[in-house]
N, C-alpha and C positions, 0 to 999 in steps of 0.2 A: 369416433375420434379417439377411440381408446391407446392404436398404436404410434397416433402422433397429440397429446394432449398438449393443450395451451397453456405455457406457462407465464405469467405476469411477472417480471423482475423489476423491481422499484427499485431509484438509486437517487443518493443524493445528488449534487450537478459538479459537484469539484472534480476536478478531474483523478484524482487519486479514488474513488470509487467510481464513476465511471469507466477508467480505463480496464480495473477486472472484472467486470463488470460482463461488458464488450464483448471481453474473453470468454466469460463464462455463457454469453449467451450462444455465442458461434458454437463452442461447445456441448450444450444443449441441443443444439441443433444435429450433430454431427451425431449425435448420441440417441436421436429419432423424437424429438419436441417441437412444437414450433414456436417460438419466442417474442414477447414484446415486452421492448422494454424501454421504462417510464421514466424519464425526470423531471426536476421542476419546469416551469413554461422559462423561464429565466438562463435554465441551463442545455433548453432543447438545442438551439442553434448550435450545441457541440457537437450533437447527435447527428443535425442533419448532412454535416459531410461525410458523415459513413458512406462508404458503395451500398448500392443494394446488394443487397441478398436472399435467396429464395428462404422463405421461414422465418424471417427477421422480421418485425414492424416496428415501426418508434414509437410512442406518442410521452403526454405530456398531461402536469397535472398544476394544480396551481398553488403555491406556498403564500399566496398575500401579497408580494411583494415583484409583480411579473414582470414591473420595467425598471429594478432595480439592479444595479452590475453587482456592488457588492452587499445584498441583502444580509449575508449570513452576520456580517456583521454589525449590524441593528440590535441596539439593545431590543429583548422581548421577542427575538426573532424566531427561536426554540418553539415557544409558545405558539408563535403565527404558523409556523410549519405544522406543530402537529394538530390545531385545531382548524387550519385553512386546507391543509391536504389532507386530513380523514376525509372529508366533505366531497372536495375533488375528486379523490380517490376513490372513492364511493359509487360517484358519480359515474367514471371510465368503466369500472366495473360494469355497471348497469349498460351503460351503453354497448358493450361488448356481448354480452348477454342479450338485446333485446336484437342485434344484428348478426346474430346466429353463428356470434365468434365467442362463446361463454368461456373463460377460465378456469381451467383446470384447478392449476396453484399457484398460490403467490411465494413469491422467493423476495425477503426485504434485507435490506441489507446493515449490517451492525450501523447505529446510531440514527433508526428510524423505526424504534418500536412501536408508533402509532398502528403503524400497516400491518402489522400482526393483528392489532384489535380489528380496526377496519375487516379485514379476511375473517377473523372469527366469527366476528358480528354479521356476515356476509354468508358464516356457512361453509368457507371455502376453507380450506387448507391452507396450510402455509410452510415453508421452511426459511433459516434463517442463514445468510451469507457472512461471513465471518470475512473482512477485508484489512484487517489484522491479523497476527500471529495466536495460532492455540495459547499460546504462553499467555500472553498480555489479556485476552480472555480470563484465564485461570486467574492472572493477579485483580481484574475485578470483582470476578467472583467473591474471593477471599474477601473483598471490600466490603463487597456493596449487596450479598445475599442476605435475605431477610431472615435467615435462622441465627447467624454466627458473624453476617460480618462486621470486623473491624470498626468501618465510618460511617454503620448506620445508627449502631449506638457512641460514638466518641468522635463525632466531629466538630465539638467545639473542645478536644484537648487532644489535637495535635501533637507527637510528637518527633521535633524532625529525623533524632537519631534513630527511626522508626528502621526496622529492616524486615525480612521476609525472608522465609525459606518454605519453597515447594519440592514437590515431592522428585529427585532424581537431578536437581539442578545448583547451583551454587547458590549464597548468600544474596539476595539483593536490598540493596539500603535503597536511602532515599534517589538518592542520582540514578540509578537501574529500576527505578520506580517510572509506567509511563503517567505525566504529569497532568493527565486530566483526572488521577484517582487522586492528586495529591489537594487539599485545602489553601496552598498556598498557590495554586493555577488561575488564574482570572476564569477561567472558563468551567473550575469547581464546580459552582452551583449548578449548570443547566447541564453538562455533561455527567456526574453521579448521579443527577434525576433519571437522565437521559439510559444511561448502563442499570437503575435499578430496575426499569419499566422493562427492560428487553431480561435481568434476572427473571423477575416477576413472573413475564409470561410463560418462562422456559418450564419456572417451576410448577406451575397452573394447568399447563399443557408439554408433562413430560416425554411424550415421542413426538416430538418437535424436530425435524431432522436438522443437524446443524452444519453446512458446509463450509469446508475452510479449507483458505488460498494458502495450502502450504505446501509443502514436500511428504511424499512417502517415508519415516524414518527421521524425519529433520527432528521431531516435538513428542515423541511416543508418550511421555509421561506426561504432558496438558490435553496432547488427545483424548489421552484414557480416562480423565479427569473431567472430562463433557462428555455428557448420555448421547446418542446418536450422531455422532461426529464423522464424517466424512471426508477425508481429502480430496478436492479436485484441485489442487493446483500443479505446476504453476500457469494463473493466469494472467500470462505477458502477452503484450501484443505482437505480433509474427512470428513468436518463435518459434524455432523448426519448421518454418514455413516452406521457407528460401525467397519472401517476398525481401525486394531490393528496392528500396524508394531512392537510392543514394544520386542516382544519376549526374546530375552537374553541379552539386551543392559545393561550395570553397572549400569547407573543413574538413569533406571527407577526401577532395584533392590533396589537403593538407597531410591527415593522415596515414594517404597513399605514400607518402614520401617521407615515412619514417620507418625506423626498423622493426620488425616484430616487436609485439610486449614491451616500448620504450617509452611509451604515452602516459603521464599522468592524467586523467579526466575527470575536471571537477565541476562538480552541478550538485546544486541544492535544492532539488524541486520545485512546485507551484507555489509553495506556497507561505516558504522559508524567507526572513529579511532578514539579511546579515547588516548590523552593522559599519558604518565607514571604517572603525578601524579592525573589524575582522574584517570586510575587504583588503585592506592595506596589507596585514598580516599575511592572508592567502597567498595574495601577489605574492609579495616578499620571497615568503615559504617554496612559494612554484618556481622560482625566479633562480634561487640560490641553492637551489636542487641543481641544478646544471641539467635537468631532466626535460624535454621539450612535454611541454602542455597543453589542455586546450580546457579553456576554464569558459563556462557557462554563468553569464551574470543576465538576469534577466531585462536591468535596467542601467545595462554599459551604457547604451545611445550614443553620444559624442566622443565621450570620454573612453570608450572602448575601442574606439576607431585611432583616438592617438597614440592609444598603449599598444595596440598593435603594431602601429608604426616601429613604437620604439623595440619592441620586443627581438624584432625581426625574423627569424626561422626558428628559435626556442619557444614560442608562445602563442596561442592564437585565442582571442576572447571572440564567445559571440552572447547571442542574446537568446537563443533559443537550437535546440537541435532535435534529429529523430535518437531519442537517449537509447533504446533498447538496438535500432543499428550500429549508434558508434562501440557499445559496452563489445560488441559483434566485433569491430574492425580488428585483422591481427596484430594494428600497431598497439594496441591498448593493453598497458599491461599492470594499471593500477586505479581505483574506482576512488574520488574521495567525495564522500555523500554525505547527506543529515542523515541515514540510515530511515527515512520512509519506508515500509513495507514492500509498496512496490518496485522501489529504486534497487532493494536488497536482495530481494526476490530477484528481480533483474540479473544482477552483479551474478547471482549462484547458476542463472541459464547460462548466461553468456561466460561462464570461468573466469571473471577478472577478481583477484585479492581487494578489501576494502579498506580504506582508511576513513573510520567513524569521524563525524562531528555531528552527534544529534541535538536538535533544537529545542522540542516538546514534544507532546503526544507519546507514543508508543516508540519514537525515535529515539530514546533513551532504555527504554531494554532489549528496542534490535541490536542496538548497539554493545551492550552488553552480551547475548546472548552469541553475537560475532568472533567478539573474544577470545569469550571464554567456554563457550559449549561449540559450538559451529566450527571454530578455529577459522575461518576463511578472511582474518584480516583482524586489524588492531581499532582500538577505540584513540582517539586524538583528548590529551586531557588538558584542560581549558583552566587558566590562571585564576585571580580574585577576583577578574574582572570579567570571568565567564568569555574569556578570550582566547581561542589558539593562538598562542604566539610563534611564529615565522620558524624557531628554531625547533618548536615542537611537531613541527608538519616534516621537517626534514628529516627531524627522528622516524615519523614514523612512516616515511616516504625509505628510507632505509631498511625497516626493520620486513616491511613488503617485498622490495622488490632487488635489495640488495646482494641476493645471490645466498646470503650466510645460512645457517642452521635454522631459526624460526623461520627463513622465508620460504625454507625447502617443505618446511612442514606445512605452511598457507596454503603452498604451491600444493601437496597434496591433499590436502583439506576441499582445495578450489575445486580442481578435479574429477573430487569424490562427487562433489553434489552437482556440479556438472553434469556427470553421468546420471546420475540419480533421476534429476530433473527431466533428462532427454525421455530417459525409458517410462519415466511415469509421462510425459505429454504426446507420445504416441500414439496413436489406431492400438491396444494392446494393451495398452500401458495401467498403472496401477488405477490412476485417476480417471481415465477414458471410462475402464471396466466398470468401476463403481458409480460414475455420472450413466450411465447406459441401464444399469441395474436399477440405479432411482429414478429415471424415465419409466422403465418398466414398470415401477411398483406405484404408479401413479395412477388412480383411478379414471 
């Protein structure tokens, strides 16, 4: 089995790590591996409308919590995962092995450092999937490393006018901070445990290979800042495919019948909940652009069917869409996102400008990092009450796609990494080359 080993890819079930997930395992594949890959039993039914595929297997492992929709957020649920799926995990392993399909390596994915131990305890190898940005990596480090960081010794003296400066990048305070390193995140506690277990292991087991969903040249100074760092990305789902799911869907009728790069497209991912009056606001903002839209609310229902009504050829809400096709359509000429990793990532395959509103997480130094390093689009800045207000979206629905001096620079910003992205996700390409080299070097 040498020239096609078994790789095991563990992922959490949300769909923001599944989706590069997917990518990465296809990839894998294409790169001469054969792949399976695992989520909770809770979040397998995501998995099972994949197509098959030759070298592809599913399966599924169990967190505790198997007929729960929304387990993760269970108080104590941290804990359930990682002492109910070592066990599990454990378990599939074995089975794999005694059915003459043994494991090569395990590939686990950032915010499930259990599975590293598991694998070690097991004998197995491992590497580590980075489903965040090398940057936002680097600023946990600085955190949460057992030599030197920051919130291992001073997390009960917090300070918020706290800032940060890395090696090759600009200042980042508290707002540019992503907000599961911060003390003052509800999800603090389990998630700094969580980043210090996955430190720990790195530093314990330093040729640890670490892969990350980024760009060839996007991050050079946080790549260089993690021991065996690898780019494979970008892993979006179809890109450079030329797969078309669009067939007879309304919105992309809709889309047909506006002019190039005239579409503003606003979606907040899975897992973002905007308040009523940042919904209000939004509206407003898209409304009084005079710019025709198509805004993604997950939970319009009713109420999104009457705004339609009212809208009428300026506007169209829906409840859900194929995001990485519409980013594709060439009416689309402006992204307004939480800045998600993969939403971002997205935006740079598909060449559309972004107009930031990050929510938590790491969504707050994509956002930044958009700005002011990347340049492919502006950050949206939010009042006292952590609000875009209506006029602030139009500012910077302006400063995007207005034609003027900043927009030309976006516009070649956009472009750049467009290209970039293309050449690295090809048969060739920067990231293919080095996923095919670490298939090779696998025993």
């Amino acid at each position: 089995m040498k020239n096609h080993p078994h790789l095991l890819l563990v992922s959490q079930h949300a769909h923001g790590h599944l989706n590069p997930c997917i990518q990465l395992a296809l990839n894998l594949i294409r790169a001469g591996a054969r792949v399976t890959l695992a989520t909770t039993v809770n979040g397998f039914h995501k998995l099972k409308s994949l197509p098959p595929h030759h070298n592809l297997s599913l399966a599924s492992f169990s967190d505790g919590h198997d007929d729960e929709v929304n387990a993760a957020k269970t108080p104590g649920y941290v804990h359930d995962l990682r002492r109910v799926g070592s066990e599990t995990l454990a378990d599939l392993i074995h089975t794999f092995s005694q059915t003459g399909n043994k494991v090569t390596l395990l590939v686990f994915t950032l915010f499930l450092p259990w599975a590293a131990v598991v694998a070690r305890e097991l004998h197995l190898p491992s590497a580590l999937l980075l489903i965040q940005t090398a940057t936002s990596f680097s600023i946990y480090n600085r955190f949460f490393n057992s030599r030197d960081g920051i919130f291992v010794f001073n997390k009960q003296h917090f300070d918020p006018s706290i800032s940060l400066k890395l090696p090759g990048l600009p200042l980042f305070t508290q707002r540019d901070l992503p907000t599961f390193a911060l003390p003052t995140s509800p999800y603090f506690s389990d998630m700094s445990s969580v980043i210090q277990q996955h430190l720990e292991f790195l530093e314990q087991n330093p040729n640890t290979v670490v892969l990350v969903n980024t760009l060839d040249g996007l991050e050079p100074d946080s790549m260089a800042s993690i021991p065996n760092a690898m780019v494979v990305g970008p892993l979006v789902s179809s890109s450079f495919r030329g797969i078309d799911r669009r067939s007879s869907l309304y919105y992309f009728q809709w889309l047909d019948s506006k002019p190039d790069k005239s579409v503003v497209f606003a979606s907040f991912g899975s897992m973002a909940v905007l308040s009523e009056t940042q919904k209000d606001e939004l509206l407003h903002g898209l409304i009084e652009s005079g710019r025709p839209f198509l805004l993604v609310l997950r939970d319009a229902g009713e109420d999104g069917k009457l705004i339609n009504e009212k809208l009428g050829e300026q506007g169209l809400i829906t409840d859900w869409c194929l995001q990485m096709e519409v980013l594709r359509h060439r009416a689309v000429g402006c992204f307004v996102t939480h800045c998600g990793w993969n939403s971002t990532l997205e935006s740079m395959v598909a060449g559309v400008g972004v107009v930031g509103y990050p929510q938590f997480a790491d969504q707050t130094t994509n956002a930044k990092m958009v700005e002011e390093v990347w340049g492919n689009g502006v950050r949206a800045e939010v009042d006292e009450g952590m609000v875009v207000r209506r006029g602030e979206i139009g500012r910077c629905l302006e400063v995007v796609m207005d034609g003027g001096e900043r927009a030309e620079e976006i516009k070649k910003r956009v472009e750049k990494w467009k290209r970039v992205a293309e050449e690295s996700a090809q048969d060739g390409g920067s990231s293919f080359v080095s996923l095919k080299l670490f298939v090779e070097s696998i025993g």
